[in-house]
PDB file of N, H, CA, C and O in Angstrom:
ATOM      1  N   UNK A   1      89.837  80.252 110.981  1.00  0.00           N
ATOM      2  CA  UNK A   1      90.983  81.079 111.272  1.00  0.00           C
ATOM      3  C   UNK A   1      90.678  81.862 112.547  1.00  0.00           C
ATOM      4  O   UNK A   1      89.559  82.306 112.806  1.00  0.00           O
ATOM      5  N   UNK A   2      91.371  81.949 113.048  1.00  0.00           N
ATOM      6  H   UNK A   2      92.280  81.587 112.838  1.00  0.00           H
ATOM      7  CA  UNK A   2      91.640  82.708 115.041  1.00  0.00           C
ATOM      8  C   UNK A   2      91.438  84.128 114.589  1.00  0.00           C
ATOM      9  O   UNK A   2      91.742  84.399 113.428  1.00  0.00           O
ATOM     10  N   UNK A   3      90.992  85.001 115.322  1.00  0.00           N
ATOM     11  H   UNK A   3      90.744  84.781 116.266  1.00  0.00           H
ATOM     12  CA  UNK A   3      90.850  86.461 115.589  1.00  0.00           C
ATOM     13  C   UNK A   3      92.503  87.157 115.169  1.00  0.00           C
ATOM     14  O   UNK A   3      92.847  88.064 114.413  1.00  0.00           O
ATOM     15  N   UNK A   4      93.285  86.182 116.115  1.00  0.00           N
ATOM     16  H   UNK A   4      93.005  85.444 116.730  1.00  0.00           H
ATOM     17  CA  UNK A   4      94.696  86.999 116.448  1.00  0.00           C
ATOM     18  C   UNK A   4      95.121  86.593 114.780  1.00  0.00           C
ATOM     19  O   UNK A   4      95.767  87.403 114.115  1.00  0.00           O
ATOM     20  N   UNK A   5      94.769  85.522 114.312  1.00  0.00           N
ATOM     21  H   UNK A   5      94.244  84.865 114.852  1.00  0.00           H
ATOM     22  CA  UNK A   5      95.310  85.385 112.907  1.00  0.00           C
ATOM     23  C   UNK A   5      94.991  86.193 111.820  1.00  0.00           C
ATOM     24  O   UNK A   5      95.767  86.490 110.912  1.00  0.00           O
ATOM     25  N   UNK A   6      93.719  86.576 111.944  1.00  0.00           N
ATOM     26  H   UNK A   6      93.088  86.335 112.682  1.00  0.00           H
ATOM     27  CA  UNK A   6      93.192  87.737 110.838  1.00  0.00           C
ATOM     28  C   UNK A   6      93.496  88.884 111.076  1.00  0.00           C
ATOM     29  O   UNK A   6      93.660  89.538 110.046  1.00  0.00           O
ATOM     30  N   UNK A   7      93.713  89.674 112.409  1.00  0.00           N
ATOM     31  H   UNK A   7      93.579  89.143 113.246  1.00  0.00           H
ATOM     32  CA  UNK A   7      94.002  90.911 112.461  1.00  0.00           C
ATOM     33  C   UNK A   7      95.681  90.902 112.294  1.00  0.00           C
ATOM     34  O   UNK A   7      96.246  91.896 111.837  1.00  0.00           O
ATOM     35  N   UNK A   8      96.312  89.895 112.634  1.00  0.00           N
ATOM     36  H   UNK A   8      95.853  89.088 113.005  1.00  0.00           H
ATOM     37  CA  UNK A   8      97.695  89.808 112.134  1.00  0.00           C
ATOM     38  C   UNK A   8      98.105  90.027 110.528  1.00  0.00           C
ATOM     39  O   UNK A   8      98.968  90.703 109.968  1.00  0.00           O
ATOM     40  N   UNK A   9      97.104  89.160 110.085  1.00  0.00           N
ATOM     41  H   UNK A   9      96.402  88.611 110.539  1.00  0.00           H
ATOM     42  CA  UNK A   9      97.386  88.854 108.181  1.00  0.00           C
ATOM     43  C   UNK A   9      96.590  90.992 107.879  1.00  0.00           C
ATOM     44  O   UNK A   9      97.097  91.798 107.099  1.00  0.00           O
ATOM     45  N   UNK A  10      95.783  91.172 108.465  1.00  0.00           N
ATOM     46  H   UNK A  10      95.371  90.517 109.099  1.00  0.00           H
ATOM     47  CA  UNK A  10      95.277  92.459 108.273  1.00  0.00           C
ATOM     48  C   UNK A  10      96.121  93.350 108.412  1.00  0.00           C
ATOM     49  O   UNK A  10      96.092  94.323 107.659  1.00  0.00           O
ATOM     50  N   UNK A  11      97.123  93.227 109.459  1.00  0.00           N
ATOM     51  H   UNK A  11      97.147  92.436 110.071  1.00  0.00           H
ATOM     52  CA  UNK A  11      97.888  94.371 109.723  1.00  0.00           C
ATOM     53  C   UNK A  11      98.915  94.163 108.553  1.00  0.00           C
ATOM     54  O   UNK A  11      99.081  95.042 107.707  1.00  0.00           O
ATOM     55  N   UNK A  12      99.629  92.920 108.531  1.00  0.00           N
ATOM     56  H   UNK A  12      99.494  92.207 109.218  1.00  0.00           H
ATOM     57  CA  UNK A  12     100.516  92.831 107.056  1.00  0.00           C
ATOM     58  C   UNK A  12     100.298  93.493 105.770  1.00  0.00           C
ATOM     59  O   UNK A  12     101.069  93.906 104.903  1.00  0.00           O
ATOM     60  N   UNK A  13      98.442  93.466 105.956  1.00  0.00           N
ATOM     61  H   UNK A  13      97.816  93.131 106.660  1.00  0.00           H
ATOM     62  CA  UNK A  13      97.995  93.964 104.586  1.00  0.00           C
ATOM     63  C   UNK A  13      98.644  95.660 104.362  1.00  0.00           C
ATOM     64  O   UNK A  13      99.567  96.122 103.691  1.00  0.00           O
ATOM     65  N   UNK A  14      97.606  96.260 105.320  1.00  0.00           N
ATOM     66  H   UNK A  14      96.857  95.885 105.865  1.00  0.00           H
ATOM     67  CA  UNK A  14      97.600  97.711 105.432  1.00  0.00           C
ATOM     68  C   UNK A  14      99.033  98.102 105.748  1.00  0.00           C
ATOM     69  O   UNK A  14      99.417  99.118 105.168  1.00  0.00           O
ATOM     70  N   UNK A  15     100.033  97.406 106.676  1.00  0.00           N
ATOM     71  H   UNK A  15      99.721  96.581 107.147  1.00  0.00           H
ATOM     72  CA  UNK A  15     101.348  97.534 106.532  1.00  0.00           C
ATOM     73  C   UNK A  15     101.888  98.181 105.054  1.00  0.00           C
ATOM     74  O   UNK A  15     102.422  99.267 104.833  1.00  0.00           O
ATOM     75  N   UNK A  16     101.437  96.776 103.888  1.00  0.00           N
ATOM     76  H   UNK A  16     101.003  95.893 104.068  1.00  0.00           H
ATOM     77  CA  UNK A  16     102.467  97.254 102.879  1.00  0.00           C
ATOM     78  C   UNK A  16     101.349  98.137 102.219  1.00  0.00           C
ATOM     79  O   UNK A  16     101.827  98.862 101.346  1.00  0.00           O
ATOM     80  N   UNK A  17     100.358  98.243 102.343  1.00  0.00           N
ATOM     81  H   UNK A  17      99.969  97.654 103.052  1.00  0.00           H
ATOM     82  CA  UNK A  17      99.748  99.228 101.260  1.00  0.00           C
ATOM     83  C   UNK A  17     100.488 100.489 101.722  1.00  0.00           C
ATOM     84  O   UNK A  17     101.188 101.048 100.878  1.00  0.00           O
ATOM     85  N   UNK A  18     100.410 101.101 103.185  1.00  0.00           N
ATOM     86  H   UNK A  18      99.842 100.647 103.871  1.00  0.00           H
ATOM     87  CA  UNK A  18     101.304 102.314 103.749  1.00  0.00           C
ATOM     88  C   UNK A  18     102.814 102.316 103.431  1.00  0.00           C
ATOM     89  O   UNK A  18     103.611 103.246 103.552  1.00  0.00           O
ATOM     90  N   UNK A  19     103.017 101.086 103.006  1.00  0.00           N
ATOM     91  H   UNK A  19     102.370 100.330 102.908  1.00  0.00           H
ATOM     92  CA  UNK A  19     104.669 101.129 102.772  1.00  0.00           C
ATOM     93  C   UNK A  19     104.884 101.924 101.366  1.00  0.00           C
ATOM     94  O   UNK A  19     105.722 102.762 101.033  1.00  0.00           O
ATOM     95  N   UNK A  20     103.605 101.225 100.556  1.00  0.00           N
ATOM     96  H   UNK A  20     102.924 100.544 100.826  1.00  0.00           H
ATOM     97  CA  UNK A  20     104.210 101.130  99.193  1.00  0.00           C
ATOM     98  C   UNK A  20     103.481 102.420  98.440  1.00  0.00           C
ATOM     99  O   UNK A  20     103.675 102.706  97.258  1.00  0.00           O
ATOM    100  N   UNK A  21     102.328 103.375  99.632  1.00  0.00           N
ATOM    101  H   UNK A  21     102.170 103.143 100.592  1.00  0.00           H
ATOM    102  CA  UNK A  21     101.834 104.243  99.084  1.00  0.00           C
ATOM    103  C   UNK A  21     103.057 105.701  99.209  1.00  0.00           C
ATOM    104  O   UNK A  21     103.217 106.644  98.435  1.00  0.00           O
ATOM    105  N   UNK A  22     103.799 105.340 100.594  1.00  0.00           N
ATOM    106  H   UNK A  22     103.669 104.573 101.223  1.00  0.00           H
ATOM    107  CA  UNK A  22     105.058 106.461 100.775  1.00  0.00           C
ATOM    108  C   UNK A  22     106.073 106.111  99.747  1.00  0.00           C
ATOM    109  O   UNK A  22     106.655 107.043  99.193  1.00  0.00           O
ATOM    110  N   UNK A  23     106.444 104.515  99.326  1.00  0.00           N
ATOM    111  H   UNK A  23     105.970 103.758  99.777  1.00  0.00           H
ATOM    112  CA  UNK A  23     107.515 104.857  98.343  1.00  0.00           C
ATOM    113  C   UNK A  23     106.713 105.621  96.861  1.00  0.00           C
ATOM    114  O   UNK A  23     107.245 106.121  95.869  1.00  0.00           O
ATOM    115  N   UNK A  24     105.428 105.478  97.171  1.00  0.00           N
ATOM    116  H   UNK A  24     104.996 105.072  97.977  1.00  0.00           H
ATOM    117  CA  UNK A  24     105.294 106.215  95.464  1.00  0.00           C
ATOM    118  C   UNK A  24     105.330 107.796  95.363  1.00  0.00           C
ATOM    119  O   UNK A  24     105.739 108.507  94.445  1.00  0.00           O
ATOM    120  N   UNK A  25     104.604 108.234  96.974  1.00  0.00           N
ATOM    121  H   UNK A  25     104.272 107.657  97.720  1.00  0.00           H
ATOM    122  CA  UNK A  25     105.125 110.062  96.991  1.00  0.00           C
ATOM    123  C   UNK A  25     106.578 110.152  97.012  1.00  0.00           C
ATOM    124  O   UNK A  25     107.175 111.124  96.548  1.00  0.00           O
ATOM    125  N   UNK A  26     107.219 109.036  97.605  1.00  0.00           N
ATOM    126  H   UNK A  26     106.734 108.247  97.981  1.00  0.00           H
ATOM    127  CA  UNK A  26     108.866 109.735  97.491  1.00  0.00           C
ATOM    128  C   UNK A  26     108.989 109.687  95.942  1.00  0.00           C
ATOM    129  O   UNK A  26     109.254 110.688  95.277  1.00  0.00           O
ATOM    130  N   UNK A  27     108.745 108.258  95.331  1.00  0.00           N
ATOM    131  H   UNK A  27     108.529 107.445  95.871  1.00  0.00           H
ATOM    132  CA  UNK A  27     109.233 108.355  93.702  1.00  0.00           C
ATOM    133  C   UNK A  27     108.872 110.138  92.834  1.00  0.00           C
ATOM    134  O   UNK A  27     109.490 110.971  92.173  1.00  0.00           O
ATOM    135  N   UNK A  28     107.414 109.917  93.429  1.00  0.00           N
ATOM    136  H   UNK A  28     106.912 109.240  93.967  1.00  0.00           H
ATOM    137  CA  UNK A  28     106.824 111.140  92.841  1.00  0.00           C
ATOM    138  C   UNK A  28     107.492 112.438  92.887  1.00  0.00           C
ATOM    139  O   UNK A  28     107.562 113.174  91.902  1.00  0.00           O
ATOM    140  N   UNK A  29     108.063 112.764  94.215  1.00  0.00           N
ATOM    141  H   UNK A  29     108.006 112.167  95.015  1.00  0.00           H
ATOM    142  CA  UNK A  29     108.591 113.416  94.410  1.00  0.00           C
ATOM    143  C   UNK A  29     109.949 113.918  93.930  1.00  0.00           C
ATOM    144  O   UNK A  29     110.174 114.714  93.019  1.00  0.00           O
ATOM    145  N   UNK A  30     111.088 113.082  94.994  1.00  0.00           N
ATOM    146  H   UNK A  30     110.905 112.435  95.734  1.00  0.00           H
ATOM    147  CA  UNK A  30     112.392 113.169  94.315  1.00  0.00           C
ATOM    148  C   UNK A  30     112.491 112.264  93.411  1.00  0.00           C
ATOM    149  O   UNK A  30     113.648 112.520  93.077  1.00  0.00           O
ATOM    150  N   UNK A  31     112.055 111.012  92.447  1.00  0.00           N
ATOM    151  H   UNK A  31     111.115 110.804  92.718  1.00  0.00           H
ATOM    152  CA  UNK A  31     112.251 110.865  91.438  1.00  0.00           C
ATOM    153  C   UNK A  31     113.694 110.118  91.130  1.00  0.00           C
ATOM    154  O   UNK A  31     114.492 110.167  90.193  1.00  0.00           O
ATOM    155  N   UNK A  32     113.611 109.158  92.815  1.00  0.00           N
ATOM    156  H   UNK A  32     112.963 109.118  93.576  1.00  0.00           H
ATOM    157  CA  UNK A  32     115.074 108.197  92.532  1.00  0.00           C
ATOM    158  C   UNK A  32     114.355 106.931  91.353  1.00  0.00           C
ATOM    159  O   UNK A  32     113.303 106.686  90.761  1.00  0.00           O
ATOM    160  N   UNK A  33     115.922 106.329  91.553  1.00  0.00           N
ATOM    161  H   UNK A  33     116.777 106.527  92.034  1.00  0.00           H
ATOM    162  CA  UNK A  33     116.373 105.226  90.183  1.00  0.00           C
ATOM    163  C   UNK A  33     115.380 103.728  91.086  1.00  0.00           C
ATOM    164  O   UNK A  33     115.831 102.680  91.549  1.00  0.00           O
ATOM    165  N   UNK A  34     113.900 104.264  91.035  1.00  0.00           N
ATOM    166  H   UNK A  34     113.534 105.115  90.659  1.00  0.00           H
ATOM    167  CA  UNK A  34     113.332 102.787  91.849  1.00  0.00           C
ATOM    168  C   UNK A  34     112.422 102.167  91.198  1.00  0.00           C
ATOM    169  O   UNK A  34     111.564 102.698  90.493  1.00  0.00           O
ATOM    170  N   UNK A  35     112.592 100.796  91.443  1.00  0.00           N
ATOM    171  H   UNK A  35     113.289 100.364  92.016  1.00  0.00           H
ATOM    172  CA  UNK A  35     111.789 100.152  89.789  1.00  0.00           C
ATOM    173  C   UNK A  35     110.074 100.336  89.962  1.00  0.00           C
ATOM    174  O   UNK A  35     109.808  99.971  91.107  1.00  0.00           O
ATOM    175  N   UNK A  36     109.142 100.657  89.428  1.00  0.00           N
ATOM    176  H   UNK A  36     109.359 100.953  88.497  1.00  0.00           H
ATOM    177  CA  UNK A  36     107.620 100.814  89.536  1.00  0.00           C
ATOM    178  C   UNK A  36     107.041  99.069  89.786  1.00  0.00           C
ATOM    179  O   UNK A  36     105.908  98.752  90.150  1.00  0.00           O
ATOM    180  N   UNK A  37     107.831  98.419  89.567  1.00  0.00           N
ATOM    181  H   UNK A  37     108.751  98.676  89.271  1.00  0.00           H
ATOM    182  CA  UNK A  37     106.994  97.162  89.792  1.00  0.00           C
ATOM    183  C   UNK A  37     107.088  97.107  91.514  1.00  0.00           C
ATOM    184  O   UNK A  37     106.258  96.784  92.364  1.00  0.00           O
ATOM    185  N   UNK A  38     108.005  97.413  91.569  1.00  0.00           N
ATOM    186  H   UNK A  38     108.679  97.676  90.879  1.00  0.00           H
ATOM    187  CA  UNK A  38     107.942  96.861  93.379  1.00  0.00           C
ATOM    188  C   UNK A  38     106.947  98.211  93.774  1.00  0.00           C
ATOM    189  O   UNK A  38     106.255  97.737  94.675  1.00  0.00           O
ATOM    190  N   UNK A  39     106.668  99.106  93.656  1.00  0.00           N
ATOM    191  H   UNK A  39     107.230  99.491  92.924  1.00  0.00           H
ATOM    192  CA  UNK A  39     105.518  99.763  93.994  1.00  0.00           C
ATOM    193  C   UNK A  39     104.615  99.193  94.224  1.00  0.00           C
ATOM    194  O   UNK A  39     104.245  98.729  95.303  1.00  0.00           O
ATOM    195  N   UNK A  40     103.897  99.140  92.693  1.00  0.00           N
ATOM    196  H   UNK A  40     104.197  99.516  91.817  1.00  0.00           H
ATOM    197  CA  UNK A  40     102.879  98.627  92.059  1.00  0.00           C
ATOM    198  C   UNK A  40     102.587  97.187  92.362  1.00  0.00           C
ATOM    199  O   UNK A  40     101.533  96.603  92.107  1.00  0.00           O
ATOM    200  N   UNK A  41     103.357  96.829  92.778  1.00  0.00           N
ATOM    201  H   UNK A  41     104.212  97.303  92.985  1.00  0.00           H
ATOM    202  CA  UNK A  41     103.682  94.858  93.370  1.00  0.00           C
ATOM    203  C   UNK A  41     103.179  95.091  94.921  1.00  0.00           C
ATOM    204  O   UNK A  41     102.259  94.603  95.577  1.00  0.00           O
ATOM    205  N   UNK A  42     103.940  95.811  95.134  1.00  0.00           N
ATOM    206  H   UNK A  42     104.687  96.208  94.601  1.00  0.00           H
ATOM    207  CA  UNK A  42     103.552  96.139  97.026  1.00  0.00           C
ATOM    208  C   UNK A  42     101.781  96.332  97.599  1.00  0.00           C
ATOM    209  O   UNK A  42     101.114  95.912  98.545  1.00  0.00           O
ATOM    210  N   UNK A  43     101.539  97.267  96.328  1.00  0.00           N
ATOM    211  H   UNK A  43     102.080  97.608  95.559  1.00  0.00           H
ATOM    212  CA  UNK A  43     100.020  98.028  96.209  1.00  0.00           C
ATOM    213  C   UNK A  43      99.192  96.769  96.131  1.00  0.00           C
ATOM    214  O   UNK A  43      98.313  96.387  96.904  1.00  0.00           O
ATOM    215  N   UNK A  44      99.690  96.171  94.965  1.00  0.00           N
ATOM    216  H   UNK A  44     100.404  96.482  94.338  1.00  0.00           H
ATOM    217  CA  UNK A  44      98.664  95.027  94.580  1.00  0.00           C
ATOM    218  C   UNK A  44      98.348  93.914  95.756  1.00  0.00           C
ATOM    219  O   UNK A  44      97.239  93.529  96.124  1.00  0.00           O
ATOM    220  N   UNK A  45      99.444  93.571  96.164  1.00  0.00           N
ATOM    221  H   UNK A  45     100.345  93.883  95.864  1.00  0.00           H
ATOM    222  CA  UNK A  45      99.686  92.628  97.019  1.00  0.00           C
ATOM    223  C   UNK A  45      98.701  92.927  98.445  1.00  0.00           C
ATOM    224  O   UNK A  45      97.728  92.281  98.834  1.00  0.00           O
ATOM    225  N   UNK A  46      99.228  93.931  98.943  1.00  0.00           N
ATOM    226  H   UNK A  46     100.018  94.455  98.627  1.00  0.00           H
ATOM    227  CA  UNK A  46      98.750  94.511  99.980  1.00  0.00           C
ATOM    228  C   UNK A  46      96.579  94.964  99.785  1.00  0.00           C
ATOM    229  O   UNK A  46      95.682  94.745 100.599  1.00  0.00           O
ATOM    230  N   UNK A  47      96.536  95.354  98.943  1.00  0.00           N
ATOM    231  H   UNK A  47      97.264  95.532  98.281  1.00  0.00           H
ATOM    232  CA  UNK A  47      94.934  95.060  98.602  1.00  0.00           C
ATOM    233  C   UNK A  47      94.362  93.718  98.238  1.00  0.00           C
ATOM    234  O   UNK A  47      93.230  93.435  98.630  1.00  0.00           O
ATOM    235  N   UNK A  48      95.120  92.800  97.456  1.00  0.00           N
ATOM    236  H   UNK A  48      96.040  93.030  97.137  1.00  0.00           H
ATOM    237  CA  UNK A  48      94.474  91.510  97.459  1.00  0.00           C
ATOM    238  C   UNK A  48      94.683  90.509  98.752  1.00  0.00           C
ATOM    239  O   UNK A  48      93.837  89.619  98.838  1.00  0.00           O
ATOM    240  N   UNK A  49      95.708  90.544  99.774  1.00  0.00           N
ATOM    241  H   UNK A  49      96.395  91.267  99.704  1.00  0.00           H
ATOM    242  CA  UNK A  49      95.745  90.363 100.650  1.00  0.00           C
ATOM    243  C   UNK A  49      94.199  91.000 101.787  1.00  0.00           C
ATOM    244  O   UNK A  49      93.678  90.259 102.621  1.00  0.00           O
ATOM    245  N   UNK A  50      93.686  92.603 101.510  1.00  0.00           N
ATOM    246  H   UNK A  50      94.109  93.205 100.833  1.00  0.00           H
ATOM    247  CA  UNK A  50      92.943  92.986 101.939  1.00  0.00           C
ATOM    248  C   UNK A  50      91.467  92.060 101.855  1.00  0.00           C
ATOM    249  O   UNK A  50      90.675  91.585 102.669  1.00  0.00           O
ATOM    250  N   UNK A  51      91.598  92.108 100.511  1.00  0.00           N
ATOM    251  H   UNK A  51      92.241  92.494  99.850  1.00  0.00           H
ATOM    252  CA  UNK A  51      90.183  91.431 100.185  1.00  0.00           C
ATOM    253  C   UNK A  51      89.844  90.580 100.095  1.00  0.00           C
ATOM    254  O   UNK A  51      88.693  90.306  99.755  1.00  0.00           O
ATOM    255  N   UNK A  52      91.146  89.442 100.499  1.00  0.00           N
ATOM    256  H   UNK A  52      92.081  89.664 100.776  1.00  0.00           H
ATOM    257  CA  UNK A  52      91.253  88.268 100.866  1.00  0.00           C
ATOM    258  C   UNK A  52      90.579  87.939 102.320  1.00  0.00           C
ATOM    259  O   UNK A  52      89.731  87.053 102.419  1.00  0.00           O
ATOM    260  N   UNK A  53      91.011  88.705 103.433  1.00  0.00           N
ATOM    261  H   UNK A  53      91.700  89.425 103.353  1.00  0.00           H
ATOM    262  CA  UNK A  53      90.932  88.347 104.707  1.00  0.00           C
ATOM    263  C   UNK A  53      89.449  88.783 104.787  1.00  0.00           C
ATOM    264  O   UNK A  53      88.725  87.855 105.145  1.00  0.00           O
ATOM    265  N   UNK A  54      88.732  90.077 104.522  1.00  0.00           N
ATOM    266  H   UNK A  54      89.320  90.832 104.231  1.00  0.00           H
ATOM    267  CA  UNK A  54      87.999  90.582 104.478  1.00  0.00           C
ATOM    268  C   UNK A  54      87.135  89.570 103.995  1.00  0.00           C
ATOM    269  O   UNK A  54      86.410  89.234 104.932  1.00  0.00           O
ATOM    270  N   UNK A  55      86.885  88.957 103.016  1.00  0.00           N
ATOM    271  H   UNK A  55      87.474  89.230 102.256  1.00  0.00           H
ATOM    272  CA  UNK A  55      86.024  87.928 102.353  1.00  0.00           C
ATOM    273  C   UNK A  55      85.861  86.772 103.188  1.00  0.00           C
ATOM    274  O   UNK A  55      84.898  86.026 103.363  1.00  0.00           O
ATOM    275  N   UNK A  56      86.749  86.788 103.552  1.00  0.00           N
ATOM    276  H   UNK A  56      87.531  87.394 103.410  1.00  0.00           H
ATOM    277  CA  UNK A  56      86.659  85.303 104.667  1.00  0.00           C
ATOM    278  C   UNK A  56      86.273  85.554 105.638  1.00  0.00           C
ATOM    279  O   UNK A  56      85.587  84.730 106.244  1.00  0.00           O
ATOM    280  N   UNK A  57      86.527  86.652 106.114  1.00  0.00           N
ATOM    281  H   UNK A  57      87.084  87.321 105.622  1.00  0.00           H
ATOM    282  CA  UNK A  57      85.846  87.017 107.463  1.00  0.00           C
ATOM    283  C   UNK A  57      84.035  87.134 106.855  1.00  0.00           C
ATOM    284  O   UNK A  57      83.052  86.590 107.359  1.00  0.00           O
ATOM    285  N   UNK A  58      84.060  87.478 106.387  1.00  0.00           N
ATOM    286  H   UNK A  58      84.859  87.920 105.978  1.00  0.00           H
ATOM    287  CA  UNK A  58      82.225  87.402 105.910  1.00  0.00           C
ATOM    288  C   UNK A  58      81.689  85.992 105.654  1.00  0.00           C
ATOM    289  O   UNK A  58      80.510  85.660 105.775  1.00  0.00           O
ATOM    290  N   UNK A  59      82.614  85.279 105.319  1.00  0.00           N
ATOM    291  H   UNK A  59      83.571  85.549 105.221  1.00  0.00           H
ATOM    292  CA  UNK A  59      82.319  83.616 104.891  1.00  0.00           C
ATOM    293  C   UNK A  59      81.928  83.144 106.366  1.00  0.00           C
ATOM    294  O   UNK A  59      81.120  82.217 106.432  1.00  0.00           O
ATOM    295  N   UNK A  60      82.273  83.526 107.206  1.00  0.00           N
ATOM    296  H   UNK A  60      82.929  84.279 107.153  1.00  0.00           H
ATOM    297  CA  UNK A  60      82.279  83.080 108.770  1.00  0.00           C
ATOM    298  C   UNK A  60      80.759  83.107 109.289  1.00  0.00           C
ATOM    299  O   UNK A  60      80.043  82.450 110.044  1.00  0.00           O
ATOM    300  N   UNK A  61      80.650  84.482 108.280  1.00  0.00           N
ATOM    301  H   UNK A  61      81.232  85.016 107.666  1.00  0.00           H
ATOM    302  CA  UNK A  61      79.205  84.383 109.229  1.00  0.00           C
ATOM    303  C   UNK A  61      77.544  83.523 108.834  1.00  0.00           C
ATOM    304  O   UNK A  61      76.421  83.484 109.339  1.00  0.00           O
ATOM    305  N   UNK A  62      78.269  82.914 107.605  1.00  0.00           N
ATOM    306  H   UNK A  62      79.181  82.946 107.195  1.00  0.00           H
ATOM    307  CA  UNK A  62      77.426  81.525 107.009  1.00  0.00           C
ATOM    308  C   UNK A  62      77.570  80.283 107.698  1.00  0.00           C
ATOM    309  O   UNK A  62      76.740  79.394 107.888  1.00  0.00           O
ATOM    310  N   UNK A  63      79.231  80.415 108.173  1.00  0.00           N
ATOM    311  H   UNK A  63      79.905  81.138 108.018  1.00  0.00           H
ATOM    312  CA  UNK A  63      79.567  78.438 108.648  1.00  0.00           C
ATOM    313  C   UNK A  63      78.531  78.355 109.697  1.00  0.00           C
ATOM    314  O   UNK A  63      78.030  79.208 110.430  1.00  0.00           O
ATOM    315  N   UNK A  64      78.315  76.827 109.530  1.00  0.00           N
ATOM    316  H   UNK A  64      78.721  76.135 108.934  1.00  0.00           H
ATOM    317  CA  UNK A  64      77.581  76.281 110.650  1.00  0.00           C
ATOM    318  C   UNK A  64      78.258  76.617 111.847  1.00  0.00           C
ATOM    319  O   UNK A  64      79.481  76.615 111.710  1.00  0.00           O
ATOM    320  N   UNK A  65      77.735  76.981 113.284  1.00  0.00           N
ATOM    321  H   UNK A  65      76.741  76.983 113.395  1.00  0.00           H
ATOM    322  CA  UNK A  65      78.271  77.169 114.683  1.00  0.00           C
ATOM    323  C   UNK A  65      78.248  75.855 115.477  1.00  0.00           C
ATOM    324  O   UNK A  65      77.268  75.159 115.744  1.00  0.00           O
ATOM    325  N   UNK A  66      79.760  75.634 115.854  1.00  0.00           N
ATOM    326  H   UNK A  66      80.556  76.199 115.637  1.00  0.00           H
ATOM    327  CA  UNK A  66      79.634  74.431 116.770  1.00  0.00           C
ATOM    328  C   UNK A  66      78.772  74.517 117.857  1.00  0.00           C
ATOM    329  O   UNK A  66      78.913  75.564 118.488  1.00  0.00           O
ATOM    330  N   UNK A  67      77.725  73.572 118.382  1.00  0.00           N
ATOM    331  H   UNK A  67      77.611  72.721 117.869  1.00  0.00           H
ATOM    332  CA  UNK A  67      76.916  73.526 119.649  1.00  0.00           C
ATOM    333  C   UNK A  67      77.806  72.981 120.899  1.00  0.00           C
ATOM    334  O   UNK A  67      77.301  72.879 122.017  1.00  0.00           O
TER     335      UNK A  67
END
């Protein structure tokens, strides 16, 4: 995977974790009619996405190097 591809899929990550950590202070807060799965879906997503790219990027530094 390309540099520009991992810091892309990275930014998607941290994207929705920041998305989905402000909809939970708003829920927290004012306490609109918003379903907890898409929170909690956003959160999840956005960290296993994290530890996805993150893992692979460490796998990299085992592969054999083309000569």
């Amino acid at each position: 995977m390309s540099k520009a591809t991992k810091t892309l899929m990275m930014f998607i990550a941290l994207f929705s974790i920041v998305t989905s950590s402000g909809a939970l202070a708003y829920k927290l807060v004012f306490n609109p009619k918003m379903p907890w799965f898409v929170i909690i879906g956003g959160l999840f997503c956005g960290l296993a996405l994290t530890y996805l790219v993150k893992s692979y990027d460490s796998d990299d530094d085992f592969m054999p190097k083309n000569k």
